[in-house]
N, C-alpha and C positions, 0 to 999 in steps of 0.2 A: 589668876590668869597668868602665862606663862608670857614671856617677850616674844619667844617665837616659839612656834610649834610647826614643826615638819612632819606631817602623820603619812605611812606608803605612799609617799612619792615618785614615778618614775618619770624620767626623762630623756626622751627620744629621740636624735638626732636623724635626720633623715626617714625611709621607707622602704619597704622592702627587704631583698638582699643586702643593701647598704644602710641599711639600719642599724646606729650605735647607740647602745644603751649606757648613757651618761650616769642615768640613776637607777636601782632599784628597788623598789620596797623599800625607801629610806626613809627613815622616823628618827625625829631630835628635839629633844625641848631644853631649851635653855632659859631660865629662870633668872629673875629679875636678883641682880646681884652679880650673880654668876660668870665666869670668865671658863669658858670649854674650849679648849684646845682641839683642833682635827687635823690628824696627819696619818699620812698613805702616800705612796710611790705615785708616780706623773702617771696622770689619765683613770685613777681611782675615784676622781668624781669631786676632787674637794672645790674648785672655783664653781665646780658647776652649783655645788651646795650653796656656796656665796652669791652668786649670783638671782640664784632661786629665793632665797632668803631676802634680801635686798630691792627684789622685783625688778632685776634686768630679764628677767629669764622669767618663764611661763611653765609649769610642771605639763605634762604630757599627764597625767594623772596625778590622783592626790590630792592634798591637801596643805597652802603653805599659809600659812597666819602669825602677823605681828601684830605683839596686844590684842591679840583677840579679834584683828579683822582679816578677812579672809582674804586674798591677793587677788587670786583668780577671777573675784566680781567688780573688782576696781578696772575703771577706764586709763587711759594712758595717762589722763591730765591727773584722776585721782591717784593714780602710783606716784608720780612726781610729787605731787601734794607731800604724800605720807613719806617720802623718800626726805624729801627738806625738814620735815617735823620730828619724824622717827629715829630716822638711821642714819650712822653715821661710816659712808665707806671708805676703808684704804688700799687704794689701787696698788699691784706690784707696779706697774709704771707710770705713778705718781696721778696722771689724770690731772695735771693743773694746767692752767691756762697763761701760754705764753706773754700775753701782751699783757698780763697784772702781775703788780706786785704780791710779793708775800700776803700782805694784809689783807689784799685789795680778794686776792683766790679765798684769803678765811671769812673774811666779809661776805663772798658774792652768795649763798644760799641765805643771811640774815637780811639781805636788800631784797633780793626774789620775795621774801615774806612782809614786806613794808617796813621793815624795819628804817629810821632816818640813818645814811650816810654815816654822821658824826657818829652815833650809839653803836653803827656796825663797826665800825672802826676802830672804838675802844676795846667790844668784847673782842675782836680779834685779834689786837695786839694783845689780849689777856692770854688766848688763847697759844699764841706763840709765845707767851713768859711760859706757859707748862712746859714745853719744850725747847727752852733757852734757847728762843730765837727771834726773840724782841729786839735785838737791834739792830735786825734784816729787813724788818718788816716791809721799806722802801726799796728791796732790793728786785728785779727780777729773775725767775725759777734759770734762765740760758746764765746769770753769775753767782749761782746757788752749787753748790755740791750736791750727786748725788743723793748723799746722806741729808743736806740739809734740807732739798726737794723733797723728802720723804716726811721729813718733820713738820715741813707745813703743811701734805697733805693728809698728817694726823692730826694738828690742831684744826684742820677744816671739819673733819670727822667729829672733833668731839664737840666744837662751837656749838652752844645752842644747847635745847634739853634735850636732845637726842637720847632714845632709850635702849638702842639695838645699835652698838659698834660691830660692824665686819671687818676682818679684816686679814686681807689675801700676803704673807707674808711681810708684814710690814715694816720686819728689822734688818731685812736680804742685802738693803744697801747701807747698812748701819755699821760702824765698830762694835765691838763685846759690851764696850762702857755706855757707849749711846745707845745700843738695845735694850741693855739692864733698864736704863731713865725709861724706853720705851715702855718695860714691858710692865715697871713699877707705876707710869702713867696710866694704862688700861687696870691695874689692879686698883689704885684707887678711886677711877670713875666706878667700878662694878662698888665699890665699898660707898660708897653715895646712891647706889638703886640700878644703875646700867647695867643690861647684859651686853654679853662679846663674845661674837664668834670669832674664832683665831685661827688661820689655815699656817700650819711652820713644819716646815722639814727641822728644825732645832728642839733638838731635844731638851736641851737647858732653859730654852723659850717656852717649851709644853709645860715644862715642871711646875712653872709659875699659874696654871689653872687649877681650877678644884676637880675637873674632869678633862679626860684625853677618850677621844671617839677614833677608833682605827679604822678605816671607809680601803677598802679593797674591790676594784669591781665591782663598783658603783653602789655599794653596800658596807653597811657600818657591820662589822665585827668582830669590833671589841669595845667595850666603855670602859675607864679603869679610873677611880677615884687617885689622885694627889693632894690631897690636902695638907695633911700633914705634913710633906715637902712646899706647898707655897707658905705655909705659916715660919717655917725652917729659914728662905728665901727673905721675909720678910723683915724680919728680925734681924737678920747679916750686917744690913747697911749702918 
């Protein structure tokens, strides 16, 4: 069973004459392990794929399934549900919540699930040592850097057993060196059993997947294996 599976999917904005075809006949399956890159020029459909994926978004047709459950018969309470337990998102605009700290934003999806306070607390500070930002964790995201606001909105993604990482350009507000940590952090959750969808205009960021998906016009185009260049990547450091 595949982490996510996108079978002809379209998606519809609007009716009629103003009707924009965000998706179409889009099919993707990303396997458990697996780190897939998607890149294509602004308006080619990739957030919209993220989205879809993730269950912000509702296909106008199709079929979208993570692990094996089908999005479209889920209720809003049950997509939340599977969204806390499943998947883990990173927002291009961070998406943290001003009034918590670092720890408090990686914490808040392990407290939503009963987790106790003190236990949430730990694994989120664990979760920000991945991303050598353990000792912000008391800080709040308004005395955080861009860069740093981003880092903890990947340790909130990966917290937890989350199986499906998305994630909407996640190095955009990173330096070279801190996207590298990035993107060698998404390689090693996929080398522990997670899959990752990866949306990057960077091409040195796509290299680092085992598959690059080219979406043009709301439609995949090309798939092109790199492996051989992540194994290359790997090895470097």
């Amino acid at each position: 069973m595949s982490a996510l599976e996108v079978v002809d999917v379209d998606r519809i904005h609007g009716r009629g004459n103003s009707a924009v075809h965000a998706l179409r006949g889009m099919s993707i399956q990303v396997e458990r392990g697996e780190l897939v890159a998607v890149m294509g020029p602004s308006g080619s459909g990739k957030s919209t794929l993220l989205n879809l994926a993730g269950g912000l978004d509702r296909a106008t047709a199709g079929s979208v399934r993570v692990d094996g459950v089908e999005l479209g018969e889920l209720s809003p309470k049950e997509l939340a549900k599977l969204r806390r337990h499943r998947v883990g998102y990173v927002f291009q605009d961070f998406n943290l919540m001003p009034s918590l700290t670092a720890a408090e934003n990686v914490a808040l999806p392990l407290e939503f699930d009963g987790l106790r306070p003190r236990d949430a607390r730990r694994v989120a500070e664990e979760a920000l040592a991945e991303v050598s930002l353990r000792d912000l964790a008391d800080r709040l995201p308004e005395d955080m850097s861009g860069g740093q606001q981003q880092r903890v909105a990947i340790a909130r993604a990966i917290v937890g057993d989350r199986t499906l990482i998305l994630a909407d350009e996640p190095t955009g507000a990173l330096d070279s060196e801190t996207g590298e940590q990035v993107m060698r952090l998404l390689r090693e959750r996929c080398a522990r059993g997670v899959a990752a969808l990866l949306v990057t205009h960077d091409a040195g960021h796509a290299a680092w997947a085992d598959r690059i998906v080219f979406l043009r016009d709301g439609a995949a185009v090309d798939d092109t294996g790199t492996r051989p260049r992540v194994e290359s990547l790997l090895t470097e450091a």
